[in-house]
C-alpha positions in Angstrom: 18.1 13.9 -13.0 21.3 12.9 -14.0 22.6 10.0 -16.3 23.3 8.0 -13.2 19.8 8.1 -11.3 17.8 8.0 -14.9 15.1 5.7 -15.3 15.1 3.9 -18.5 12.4 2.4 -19.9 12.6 -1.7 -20.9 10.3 -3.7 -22.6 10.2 -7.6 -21.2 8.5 -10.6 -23.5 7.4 -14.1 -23.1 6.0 -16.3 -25.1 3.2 -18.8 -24.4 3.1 -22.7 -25.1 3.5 -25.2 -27.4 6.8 -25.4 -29.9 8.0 -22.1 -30.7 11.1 -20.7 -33.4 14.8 -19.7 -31.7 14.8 -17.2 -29.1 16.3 -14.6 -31.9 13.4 -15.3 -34.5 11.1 -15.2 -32.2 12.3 -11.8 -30.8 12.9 -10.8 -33.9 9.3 -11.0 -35.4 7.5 -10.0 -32.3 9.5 -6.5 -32.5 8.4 -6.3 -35.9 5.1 -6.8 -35.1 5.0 -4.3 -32.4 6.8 -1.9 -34.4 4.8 -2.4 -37.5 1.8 -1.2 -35.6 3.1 2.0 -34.5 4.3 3.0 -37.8 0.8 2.7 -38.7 -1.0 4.2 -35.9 2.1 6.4 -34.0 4.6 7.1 -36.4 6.0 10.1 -33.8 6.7 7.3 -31.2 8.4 4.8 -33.9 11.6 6.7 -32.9 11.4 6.6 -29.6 11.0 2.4 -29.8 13.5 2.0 -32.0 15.5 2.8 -28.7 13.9 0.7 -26.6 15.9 -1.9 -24.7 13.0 -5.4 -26.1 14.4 -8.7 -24.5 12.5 -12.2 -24.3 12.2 -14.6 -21.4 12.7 -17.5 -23.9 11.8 -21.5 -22.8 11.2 -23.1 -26.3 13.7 -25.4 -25.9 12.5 -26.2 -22.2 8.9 -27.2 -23.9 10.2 -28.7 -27.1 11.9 -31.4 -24.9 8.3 -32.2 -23.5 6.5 -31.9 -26.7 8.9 -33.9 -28.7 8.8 -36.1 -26.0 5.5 -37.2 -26.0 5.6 -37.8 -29.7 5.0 -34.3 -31.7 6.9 -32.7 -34.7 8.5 -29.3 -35.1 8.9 -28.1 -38.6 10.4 -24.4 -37.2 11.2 -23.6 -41.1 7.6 -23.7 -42.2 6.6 -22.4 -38.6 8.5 -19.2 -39.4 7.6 -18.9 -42.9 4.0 -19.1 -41.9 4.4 -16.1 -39.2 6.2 -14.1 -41.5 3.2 -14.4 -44.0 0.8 -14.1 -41.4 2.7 -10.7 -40.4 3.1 -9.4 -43.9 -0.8 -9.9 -44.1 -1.3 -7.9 -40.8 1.1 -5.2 -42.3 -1.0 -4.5 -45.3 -4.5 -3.8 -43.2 -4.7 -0.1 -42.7 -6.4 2.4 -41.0 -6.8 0.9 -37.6 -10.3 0.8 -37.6 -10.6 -2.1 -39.9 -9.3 -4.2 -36.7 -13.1 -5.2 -36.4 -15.8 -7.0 -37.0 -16.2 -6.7 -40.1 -12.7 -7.5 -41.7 -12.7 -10.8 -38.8 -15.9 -12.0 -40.3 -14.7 -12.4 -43.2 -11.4 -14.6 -42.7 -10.9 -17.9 -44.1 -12.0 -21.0 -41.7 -12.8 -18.7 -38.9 -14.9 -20.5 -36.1 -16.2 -19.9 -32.6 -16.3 -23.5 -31.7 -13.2 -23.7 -30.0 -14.5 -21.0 -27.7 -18.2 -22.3 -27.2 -16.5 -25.3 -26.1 -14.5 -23.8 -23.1 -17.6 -21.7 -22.3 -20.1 -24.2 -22.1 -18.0 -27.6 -21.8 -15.3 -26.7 -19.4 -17.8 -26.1 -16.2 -19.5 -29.5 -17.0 -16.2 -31.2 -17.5 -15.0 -29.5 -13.6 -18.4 -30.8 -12.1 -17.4 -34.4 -13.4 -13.4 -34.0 -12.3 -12.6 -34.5 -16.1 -11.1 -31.3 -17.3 -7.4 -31.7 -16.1 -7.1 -35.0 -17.6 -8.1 -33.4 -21.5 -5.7 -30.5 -20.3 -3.0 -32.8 -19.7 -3.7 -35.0 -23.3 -4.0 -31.9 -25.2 -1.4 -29.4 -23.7 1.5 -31.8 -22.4 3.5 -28.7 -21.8 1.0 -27.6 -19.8 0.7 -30.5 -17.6 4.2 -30.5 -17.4 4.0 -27.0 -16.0 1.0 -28.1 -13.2 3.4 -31.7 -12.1 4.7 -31.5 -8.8 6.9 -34.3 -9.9 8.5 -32.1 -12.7 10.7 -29.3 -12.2 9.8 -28.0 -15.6 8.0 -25.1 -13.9 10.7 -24.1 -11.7 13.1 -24.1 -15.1 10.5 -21.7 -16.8 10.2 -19.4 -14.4 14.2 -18.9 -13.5 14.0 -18.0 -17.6 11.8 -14.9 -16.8 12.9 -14.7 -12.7 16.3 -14.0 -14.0 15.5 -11.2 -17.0 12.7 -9.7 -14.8 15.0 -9.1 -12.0 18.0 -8.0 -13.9 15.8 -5.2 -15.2 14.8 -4.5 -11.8 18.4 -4.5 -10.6 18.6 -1.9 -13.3 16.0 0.3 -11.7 14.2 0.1 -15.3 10.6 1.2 -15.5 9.4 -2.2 -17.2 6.4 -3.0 -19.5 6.0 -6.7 -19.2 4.0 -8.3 -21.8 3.2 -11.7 -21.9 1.2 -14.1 -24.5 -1.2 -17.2 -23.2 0.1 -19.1 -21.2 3.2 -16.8 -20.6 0.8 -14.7 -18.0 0.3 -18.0 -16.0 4.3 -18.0 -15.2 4.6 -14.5 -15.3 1.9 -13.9 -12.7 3.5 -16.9 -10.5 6.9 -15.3 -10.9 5.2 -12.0 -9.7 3.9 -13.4 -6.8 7.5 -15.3 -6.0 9.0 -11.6 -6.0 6.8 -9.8 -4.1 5.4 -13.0 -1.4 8.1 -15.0 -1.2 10.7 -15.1 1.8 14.2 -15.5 -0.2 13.6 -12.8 -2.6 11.0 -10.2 -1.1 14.0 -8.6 1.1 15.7 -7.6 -2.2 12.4 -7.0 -4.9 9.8 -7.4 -3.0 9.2 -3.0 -3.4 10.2 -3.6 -7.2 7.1 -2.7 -9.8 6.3 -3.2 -13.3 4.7 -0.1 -14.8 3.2 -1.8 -16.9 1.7 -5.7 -17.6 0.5 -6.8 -20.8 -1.2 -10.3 -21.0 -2.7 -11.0 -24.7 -5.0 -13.7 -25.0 -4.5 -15.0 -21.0 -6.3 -18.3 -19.4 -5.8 -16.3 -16.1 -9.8 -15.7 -16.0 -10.3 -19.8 -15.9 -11.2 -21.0 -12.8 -9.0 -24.0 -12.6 -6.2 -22.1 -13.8 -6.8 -19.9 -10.6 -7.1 -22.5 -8.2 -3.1 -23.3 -9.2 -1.6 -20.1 -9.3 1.4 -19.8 -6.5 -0.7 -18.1 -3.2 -3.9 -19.4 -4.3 -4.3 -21.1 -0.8 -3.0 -17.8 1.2 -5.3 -15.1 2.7 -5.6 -11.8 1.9 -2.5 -9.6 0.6 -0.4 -12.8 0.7 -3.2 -14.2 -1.8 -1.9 -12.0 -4.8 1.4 -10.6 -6.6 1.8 -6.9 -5.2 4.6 -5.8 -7.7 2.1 -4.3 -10.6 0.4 -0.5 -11.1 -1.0 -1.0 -14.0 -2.6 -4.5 -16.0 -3.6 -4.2 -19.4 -5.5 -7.9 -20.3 -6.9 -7.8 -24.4 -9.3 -11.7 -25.2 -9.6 -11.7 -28.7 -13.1 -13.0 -29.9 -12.9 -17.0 -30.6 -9.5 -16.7 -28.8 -10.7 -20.1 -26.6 -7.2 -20.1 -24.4 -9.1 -16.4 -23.7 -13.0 -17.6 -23.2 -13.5 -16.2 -19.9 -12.3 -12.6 -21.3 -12.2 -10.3 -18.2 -9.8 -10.2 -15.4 -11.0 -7.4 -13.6 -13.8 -9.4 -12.3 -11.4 -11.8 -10.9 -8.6 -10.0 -9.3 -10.5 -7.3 -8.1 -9.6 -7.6 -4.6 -6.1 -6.9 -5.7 -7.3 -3.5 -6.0 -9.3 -3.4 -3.0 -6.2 -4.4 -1.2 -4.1 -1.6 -2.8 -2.1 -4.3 -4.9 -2.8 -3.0 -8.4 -3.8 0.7 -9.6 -5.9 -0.8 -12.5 -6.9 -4.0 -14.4 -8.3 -2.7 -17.7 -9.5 -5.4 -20.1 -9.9 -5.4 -23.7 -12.3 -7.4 -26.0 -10.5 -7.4 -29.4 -10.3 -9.1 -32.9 -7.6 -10.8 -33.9 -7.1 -10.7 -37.4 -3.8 -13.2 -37.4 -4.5 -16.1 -40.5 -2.2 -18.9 -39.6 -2.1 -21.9 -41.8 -4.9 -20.5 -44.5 -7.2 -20.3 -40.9 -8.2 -17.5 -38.9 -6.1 -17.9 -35.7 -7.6 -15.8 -33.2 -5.2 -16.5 -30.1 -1.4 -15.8 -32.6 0.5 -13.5 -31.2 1.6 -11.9 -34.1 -2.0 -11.1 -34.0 -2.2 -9.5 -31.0 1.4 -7.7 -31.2 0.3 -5.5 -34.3 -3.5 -4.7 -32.9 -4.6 -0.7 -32.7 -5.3 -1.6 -29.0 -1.0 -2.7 -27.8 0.0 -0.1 -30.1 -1.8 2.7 -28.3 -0.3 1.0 -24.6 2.9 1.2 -25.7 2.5 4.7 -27.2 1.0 6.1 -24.1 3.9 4.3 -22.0 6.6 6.0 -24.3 5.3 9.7 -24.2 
């Protein structure tokens, strides 16, 4: 194969919701976090990332509007202090195999609440009609993203539309890995490429090797019901532009508390869509704010199990 027809690997991120550092910090300590766990569990393959084209479908500034909006406060200095602390704690925790129980038992204000809540309360909450409007009072963001009135949806997903597609343009082999509620506009931006009638003739045979999603709400039911082709029939139903999905729910991780996707989408492997969905149940040993944080993504970055994906995906 020569230089010309070689197929590069490329390595997409997005971030989830909520306020979030610049574009470069953010880039910039998610690298580091990836990185940091190969050099602890891969060394031979640090090399090999260290060429690795990493870019980031970045929309802070899209949500910070919103957020700041509706009233909250952004201190991004302390925000980036705090990951940077909570990343130099992560990088002192070595073998792998302390990324268990054990160690996650024992961080400071850790608390399954959170979860029990989405487990229990959410299906009672549906049965009463009562659960978007605590989304939309809790997550403004989010309810931005679900209001046919706002085209704050459409912005975020031209952020990732556009990177994905350049990479596909490319012919890249592309791992895309996305964080909370990331997946949500990464799974409707896969199902734009591969369903839709303006850009199927052009990517609609395009794949991603490889999709990451790290603490997803994808396995929530009412998240389901408003993914793009929810109300379409059989192959037009899912995205058809992925062979392999990796999901990993931290424990406690409540944006996570319905942890498997395989369940969920597995008529997109009946269907031929997908070659896998492989989930993960994990422990997130992130401390964010002198509290456990089990959904950070920081936290998930740096664990044994994205570490060994993005090995595997490099040799």
């Amino acid at each position: 194969m020569t230089d010309e027809t070689k197929q590069y690997k490329s390595l997409l991120l997005i971030h989830g919701r909520d306020f979030k550092p610049a574009a470069e910090t953010y880039l910039e300590l998610s690298v580091a976090a990836l990185r940091t766990g190969l050099v602890r569990d891969y060394p031979d393959c640090v090399a090999c990332f260290d060429e690795l084209p990493i870019d980031l479908a970045w929309y802070g500034d899209l949500s910070a509007e919103i957020l700041l909006e509706k009233g909250r406060t952004y201190d991004e200095e302390l925000d980036v202090g705090d990951r940077r602390n909570a990343l130099q704690a992560l990088s002192e925790i070595t073998p792998r195999k302390k990324f268990g129980i054990r160690l996650y038992d024992q961080l400071p204000g850790k608390s399954a609440l959170p979860e029990f809540f989405m487990d229990v309360g959410a299906p009672l909450m549906r049965a009463v009609g009562f659960r978007t409007p605590v989304l939309a009072r809790l997550a403004k963001d989010v309810a931005a993203y679900y209001d046919k009135d706002s085209d704050y949806a459409e912005a975020v997903r031209k952020r990732l539309r556009d990177k994905l597609c350049q990479l596909m343009d490319r012919g890249d082999e592309i791992m895309l890995i996305t964080h909370g509620t990331g997946s949500v506009i990464a799974y409707d931006v896969l199902w734009e490429l591969s369903n839709d009638t303006e850009t199927y003739p052009e990517y609609g045979q395009c794949k991603v090797a490889h999709w990451l999603t790290l603490g997803s709400p994808l396995g929530d039911s009412v998240v389901q019901k408003r993914l793009l082709g929810a109300k379409e029939r059989d192959e037009n139903k899912f995205p058809s532009n992925v062979i392999s999905w990796h999901n990993l729910a931290a424990e406690d991780d409540y944006t996570s508390h319905d942890t498997t996707l395989a369940d969920d989408f597995k008529k997109m492997m009946v269907q031929r869509q997908v070659s896998a969905v492989h989930d993960f149940r994990v422990f997130n040993l992130a401390v964010r704010y002198g509290r456990s944080n089990p959904h950070s993504s920081i936290g998930y970055y740096i664990h044994p199990r994205v570490s060994k994906i993005i090995a595997t995906w490099l040799t």
